[in-house]
N, C-alpha and C positions, 0 to 999 in steps of 0.2 A: 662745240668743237674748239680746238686750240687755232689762233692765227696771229699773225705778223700784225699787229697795230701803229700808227702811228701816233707821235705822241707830241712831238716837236719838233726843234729842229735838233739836227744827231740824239732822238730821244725816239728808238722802236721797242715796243715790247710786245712779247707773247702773250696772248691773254685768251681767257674763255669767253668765246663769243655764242652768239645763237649761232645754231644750222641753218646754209640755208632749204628753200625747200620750191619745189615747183611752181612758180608764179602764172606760165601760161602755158597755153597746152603743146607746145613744143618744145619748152626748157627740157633740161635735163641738168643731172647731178649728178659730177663726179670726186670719188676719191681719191684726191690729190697722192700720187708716189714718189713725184718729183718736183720741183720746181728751181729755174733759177735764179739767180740773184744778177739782176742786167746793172750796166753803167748808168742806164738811164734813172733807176731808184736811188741813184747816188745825188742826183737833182731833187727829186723827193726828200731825201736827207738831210741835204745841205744849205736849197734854197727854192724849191718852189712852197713851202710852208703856207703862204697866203693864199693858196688855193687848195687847200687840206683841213680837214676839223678830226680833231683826236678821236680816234678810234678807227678812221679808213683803213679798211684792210688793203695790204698792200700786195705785190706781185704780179705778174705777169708773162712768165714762161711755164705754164705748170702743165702736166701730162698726168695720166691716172686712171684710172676703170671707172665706167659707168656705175653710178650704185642704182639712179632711179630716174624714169622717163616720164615727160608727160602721155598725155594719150593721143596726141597726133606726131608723135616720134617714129619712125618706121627704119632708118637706114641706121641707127643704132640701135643696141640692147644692152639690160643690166649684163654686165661681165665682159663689155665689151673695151680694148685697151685704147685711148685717145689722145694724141697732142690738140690740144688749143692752142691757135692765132693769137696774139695779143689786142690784135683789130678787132670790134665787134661788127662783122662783115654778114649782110643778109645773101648776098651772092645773085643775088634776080633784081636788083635796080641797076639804072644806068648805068653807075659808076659800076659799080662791080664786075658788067658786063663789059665794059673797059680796060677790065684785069686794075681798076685803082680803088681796091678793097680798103684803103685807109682813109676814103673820102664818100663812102658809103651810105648814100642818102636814107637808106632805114632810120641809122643811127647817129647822122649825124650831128654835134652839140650845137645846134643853132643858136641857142643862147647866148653861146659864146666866141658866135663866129669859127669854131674848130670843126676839123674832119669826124671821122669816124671815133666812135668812143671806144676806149681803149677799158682791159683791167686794171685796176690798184691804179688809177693813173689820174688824180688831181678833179675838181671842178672841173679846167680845162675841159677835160675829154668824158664827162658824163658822172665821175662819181661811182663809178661799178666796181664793188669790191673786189680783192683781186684772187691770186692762186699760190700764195704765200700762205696756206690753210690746209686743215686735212679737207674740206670740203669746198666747193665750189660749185655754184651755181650757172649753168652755160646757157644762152639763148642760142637759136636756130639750131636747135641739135640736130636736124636733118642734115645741116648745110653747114653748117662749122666746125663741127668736130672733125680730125682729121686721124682714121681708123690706120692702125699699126698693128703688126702683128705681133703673137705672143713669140714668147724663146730671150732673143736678145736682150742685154740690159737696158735700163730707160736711156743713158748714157746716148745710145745708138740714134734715140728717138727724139728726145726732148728738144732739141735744137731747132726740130720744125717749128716749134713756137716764137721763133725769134732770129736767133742768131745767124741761122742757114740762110734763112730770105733774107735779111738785112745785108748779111754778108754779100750774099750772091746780087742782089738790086744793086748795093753800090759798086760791085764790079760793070753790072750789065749795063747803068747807067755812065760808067765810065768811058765803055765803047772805046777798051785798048784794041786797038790793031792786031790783027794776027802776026805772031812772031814780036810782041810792039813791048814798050814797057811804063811802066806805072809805079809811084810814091802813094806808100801806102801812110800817112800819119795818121799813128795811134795805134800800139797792138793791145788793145785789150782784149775784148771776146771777139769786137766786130772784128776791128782790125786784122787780127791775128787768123781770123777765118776767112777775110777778105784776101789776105796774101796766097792763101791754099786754093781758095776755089780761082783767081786769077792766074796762078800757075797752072792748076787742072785744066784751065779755058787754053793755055799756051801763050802766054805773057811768055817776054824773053828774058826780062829783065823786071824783078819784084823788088824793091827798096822800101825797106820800114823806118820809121823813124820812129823812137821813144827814148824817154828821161830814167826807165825804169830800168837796171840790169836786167833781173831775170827776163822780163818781159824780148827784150833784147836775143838773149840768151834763147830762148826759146822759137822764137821766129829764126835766129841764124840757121837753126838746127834743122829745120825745114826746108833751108835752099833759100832763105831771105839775104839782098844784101842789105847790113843794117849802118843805121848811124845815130849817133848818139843825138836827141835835140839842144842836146846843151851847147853843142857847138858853135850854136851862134848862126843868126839868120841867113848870113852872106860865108860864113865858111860851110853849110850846111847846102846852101842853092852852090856854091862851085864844086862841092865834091861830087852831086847831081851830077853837072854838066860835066864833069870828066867822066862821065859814064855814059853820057849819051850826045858824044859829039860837038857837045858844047850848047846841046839847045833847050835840053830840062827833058823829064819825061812826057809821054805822049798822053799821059791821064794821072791825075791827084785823086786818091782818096780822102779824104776829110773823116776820119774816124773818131776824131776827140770832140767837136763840139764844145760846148760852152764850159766845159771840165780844164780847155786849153790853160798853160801856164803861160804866168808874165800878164801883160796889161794890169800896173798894179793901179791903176787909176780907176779899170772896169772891176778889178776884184775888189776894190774898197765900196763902189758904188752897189755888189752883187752883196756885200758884209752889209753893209747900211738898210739896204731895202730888205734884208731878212729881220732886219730889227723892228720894224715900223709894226703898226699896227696893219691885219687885215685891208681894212676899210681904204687906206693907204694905199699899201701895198700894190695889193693887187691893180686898181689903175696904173700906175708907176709902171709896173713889170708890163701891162699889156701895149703903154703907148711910148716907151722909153728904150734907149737901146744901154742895155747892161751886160752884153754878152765881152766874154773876155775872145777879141779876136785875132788872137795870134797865130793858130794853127791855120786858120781860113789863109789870112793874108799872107801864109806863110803857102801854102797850097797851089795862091795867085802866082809866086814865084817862082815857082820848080814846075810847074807845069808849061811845057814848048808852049811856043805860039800856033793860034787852031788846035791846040787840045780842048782835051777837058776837062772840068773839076767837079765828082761827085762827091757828093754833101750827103754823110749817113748819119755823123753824130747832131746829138740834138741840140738846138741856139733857141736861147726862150726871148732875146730882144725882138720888139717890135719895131725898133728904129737903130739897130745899131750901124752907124756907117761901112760903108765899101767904099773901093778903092777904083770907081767904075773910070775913072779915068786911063788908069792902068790895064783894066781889065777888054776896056772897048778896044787897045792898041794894041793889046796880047791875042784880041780876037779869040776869048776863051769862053767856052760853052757850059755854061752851070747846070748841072740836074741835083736834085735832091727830092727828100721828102721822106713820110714813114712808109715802110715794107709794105707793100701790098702782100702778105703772106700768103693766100692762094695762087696769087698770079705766077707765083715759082716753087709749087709742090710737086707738078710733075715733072720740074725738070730737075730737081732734089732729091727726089725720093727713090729712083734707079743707084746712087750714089750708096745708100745706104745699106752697105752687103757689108759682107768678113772680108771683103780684099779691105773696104774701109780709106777709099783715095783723098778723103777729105782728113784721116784721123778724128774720126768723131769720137771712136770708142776710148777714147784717150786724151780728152779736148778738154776736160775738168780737170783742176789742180787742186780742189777740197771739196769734199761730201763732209757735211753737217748736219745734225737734229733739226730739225725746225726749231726746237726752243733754245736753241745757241744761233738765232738768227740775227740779236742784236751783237753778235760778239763777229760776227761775218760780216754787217755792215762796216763796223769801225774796223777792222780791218783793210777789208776793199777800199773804203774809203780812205787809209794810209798807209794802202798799197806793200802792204805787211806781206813777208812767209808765200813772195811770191806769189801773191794772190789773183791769175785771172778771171778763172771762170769756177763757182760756188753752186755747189747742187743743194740745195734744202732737204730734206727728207723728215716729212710727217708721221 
């Protein structure tokens, strides 16, 4: 089969891989129809390299027809249409039954101290190829795959892999007030769907912030108020508080993650440790704080006092400082963590008609080959032609 490989760092290519094929007797194979290209592969791209070896297939929002089951497979069959989770989620242990399917004790990487293991997604999290491929191999087909129906375009569907839960968690974890309002930083896929489903929730007041025009452009048009982050930390926290009385809003999204701009001190140290050897590396990255934290601290700011700040984008530092000084006197409540994607399918998944309240059918800004997948990373990654959300197609 053809798949997304990695090669280095900004170095993905398309290449002929083995198929994969039934390992135990409730995997299943699906043929990949969609898949998308997340913010979070832009870290794979750019700097999580010391926990990748050339060839790791890459992806992680992919949807597609069953082609083949094992023999204790029952709630799916060949021909049947599926989004995959990006968590590899058994759904019958503890956590699961917690609704915290990204902390999954079937699957979690003990080796490496991490949660649940994830697709296409580093050592970190297991090493499990991903769905950047025409084919894909799924464990707990019973229990993971997530059945869709035929008619609608993949468009409609694929987001259950990703973007819907993460969107909708960092809302939920947000816990805006009814009528309340919330700063959403960073429109890219989350973001930009974080502002939709907090408006659908009944937010009063939605504020985006981004560096990006069109991205900008895009969320205004939606009912976002936007402002630019170039503004400037303290012109950007007082044009906040002339919106909300003078006290910030009542909840921060955290949508950028360690992608945040400025900190050129942590970007010099995030350059340097991509250069190092593995062996390096890797320690370096797991007990060292390199995360570029300006979006966070910027989040600390604009959120009132007794808000809160949810944390969706992903920070790979293990020690990167906070400002807990500031934060114990803000009295401000942090959640974060990855999607539990079960834990918010059913309340996702009535959303998904022709009225379309979310704009899902419309939520892509470029459909591509699969084999122009290296030409959509560097792009995304230079925020090119407008580029938020990219469908792959095998």
């Amino acid at each position: 089969m053809r798949a997304l490989t990695w090669q280095g760092k900004r170095d993905v290519r398309v290449e002929t891989v083995p198929d994969p094929r039934i390992e135990k007797a409730d995997d299943i194979v699906v043929r990949v129809t969609s898949s998308g290209i997340c913010g979070s592969d832009l870290h794979l791209y750019e700097l999580l390299g010391p926990f990748l070896d050339p060839g790791d297939i890459l992806g992680h929002e992919p949807m597609g027809i069953v082609e083949e089951v094992g023999p204790e497979v029952r709630e799916v069959a060949p021909g049947d249409r599926v989004v995959i989770p990006f968590n590899l989620s058994c759904r019958d242990c503890f956590m699961c039954h917690q609704g915290l399917h990204s902390q999954c004790e079937t699957t979690q990487v003990r080796e490496r101290g991490s949660g649940a293991a994830l697709f296409g997604y580093t050592k970190l999290y297991g090493q499990v190829p991903g769905g950047q491929a025409e084919l894909l191999r799924v464990p707990f087909g019973n229990k993971l795959p997530i059945k869709v129906p035929e008619g609608p375009p993949d468009d409609r569907f694929v987001y259950l892999s990703d973007v819907l839960p993460t969107a909708w968690q960092a809302v939920e974890y947000a816990d805006i007030p009814a009528g309340g309002t919330v700063t959403v930083l960073g429109l890219g896929p989350i973001g930009d769907m974080a502002t939709r489903i907090a408006q659908h929730r009944g937010a009063r007041l939605v504020i985006g912030v981004d560096l990006v025009n069109e991205r900008l452009t895009r969320a205004h048009a939606h009912g976002v108020t936007c402002f630019d982050a170039r503004k400037g930390g303290e012109e950007l926290a007082e044009a906040v508080r002339e919106l909300t009385d003078g006290r910030g809003t009542d909840a921060v999204i955290d949508a950028v993650g360690m992608e945040a701009h400025g900190a050129p001190f942590a970007k010099a140290a995030q350059w340097v440790t991509g250069l190092l050897p593995d062996a390096v590396a890797q320690p370096l990255m797991e007990r060292a704080g390199i995360d570029r934290l300006g979006a966070l601290h910027t989040g600390i700011e604009l959120v009132r006092r007794g808000g809160t700040l949810s944390v969706s984008g992903v920070y790979g530092g293990a020690a990167s400082p906070m400002p807990l000084l500031r934060m114990f006197d803000k009295q401000i409540q942090v959640r974060m963590g990855q999607a539990n994607v079960w834990r918010w399918v059913d309340d996702i998944r009535p959303l998904l008609t022709d009225d379309d309240p979310l704009g899902v059918d419309s939520f892509k800004t470029h459909a591509m080959p699969l084999e122009d997948a290296p030409k959509a990373y560097a792009m995304f990654q230079a925020k090119e032609d407008g580029m938020v959300k990219t469908l792959l197609k095998p």
